[in-house]
N, C-alpha and C positions, 0 to 999 in steps of 0.2 A: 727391470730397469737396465739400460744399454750405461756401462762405464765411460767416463767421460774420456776425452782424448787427452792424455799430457805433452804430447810431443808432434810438434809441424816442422814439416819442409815444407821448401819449391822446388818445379823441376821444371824441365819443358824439352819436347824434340820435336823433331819432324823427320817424315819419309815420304821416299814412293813408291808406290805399289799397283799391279794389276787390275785391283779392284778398288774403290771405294774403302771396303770395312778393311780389307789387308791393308791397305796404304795408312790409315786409322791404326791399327794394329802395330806395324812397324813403327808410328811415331810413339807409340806406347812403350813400346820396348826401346826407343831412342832415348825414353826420359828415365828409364829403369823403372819403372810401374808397369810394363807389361803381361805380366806374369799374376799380376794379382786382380780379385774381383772387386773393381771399384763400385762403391754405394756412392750414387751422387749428394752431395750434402749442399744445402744453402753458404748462406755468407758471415756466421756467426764465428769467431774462435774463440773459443775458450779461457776463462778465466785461468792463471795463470799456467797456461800453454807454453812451453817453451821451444824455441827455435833451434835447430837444429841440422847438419849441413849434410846429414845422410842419414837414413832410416835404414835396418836390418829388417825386415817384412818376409814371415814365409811365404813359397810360393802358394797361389790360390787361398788367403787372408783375406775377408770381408774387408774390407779397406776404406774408412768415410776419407771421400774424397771430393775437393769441390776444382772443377775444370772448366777450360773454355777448351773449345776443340775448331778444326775447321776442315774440310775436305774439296779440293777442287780438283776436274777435270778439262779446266782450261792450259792449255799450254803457254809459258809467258808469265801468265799471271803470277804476284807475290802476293804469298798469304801467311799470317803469322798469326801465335795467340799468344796471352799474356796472362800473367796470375799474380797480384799480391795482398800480400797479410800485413795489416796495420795493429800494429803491437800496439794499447793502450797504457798509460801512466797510472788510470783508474782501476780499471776491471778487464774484463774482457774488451777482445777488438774483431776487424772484421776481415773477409777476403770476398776480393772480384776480382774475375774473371770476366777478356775479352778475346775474342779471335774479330778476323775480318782480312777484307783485302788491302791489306798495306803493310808497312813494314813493321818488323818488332819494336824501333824504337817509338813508331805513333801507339802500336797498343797497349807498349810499358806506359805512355803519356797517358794515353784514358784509363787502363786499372789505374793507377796511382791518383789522378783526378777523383776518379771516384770513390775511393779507401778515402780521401781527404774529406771530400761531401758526404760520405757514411760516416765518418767520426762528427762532420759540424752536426747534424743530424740530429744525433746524440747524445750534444751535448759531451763528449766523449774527448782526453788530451790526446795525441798522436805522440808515442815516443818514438816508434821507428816504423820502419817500411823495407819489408822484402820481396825482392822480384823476382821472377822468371820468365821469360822468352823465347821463344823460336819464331825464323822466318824462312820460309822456302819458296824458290823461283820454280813454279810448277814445271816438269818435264812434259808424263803423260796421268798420271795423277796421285797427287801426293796429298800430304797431310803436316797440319800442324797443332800440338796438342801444350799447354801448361798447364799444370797441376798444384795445387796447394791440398800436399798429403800427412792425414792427422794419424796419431796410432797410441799407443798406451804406453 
């Protein structure tokens, strides 16, 4: 049996890069999660998880991590993603993650929407809501990555 997580962050960057997976890479390493093996995880947190505003992580740490990512090689374009964790009054709460083409403050606007409709859902109280962001005006091709990172 896998230990539960006791401790979340946010984070979020963006970069650009050469390639596609580099440009990806660098925004990894813009949000300080770079360095570690992210296990993608759904949208569940943790009963009494707690919030926390920096993680010590060795490098190369299996790392349950739930992300929204985004990768464009349009020039111009803006692209951002977004991540939050809706702390519950009850039990446990939840995290979404979006990327897309537009700015960080519309895809803070849809996670949090949605963290809202996962708690009505549920039947679930909403005590608080934490966010993370990035948004980048594509050069020749960049990246945009938010993270909600859990650990022990």
């Amino acid at each position: 049996m896998l230990p539960t997580p006791k401790k979340i962050t946010v984070t979020a960057g963006c970069a650009e890069g050469d390639k596609p997976l580099t440009a990806f890479d660098k925004a990894l390493l813009a949000a300080g999660i770079g360095n570690l093996n992210l296990i993608r995880v759904s949208s569940i947190l943790p009963p009494s998880c707690q919030f926390v505003d920096r993680l010590e992580i060795p490098a190369g740490s299996l790392t349950p991590t739930a992300y929204g990512s985004i990768v464009s090689d349009r020039p111009g374009e803006l692209i951002a993603a977004a991540v939050a964790v809706g702390f519950s009054e009850d039990d446990y709460g939840t995290i979404m993650e979006f990327s897309g083409r537009c700015s960080a403050a519309e895809a803070e606007r849809q996670v949090t929407e949605m963290v809202e409709e996962s708690f009505a859902v549920r039947g679930l109280r909403l005590r608080d809501v934490k966010v993370a962001s990035a948004e980048l005006r594509v050069e020749r091709i960049g990246a945009a990555v938010a993270a909600a990172v859990l650990w022990y």
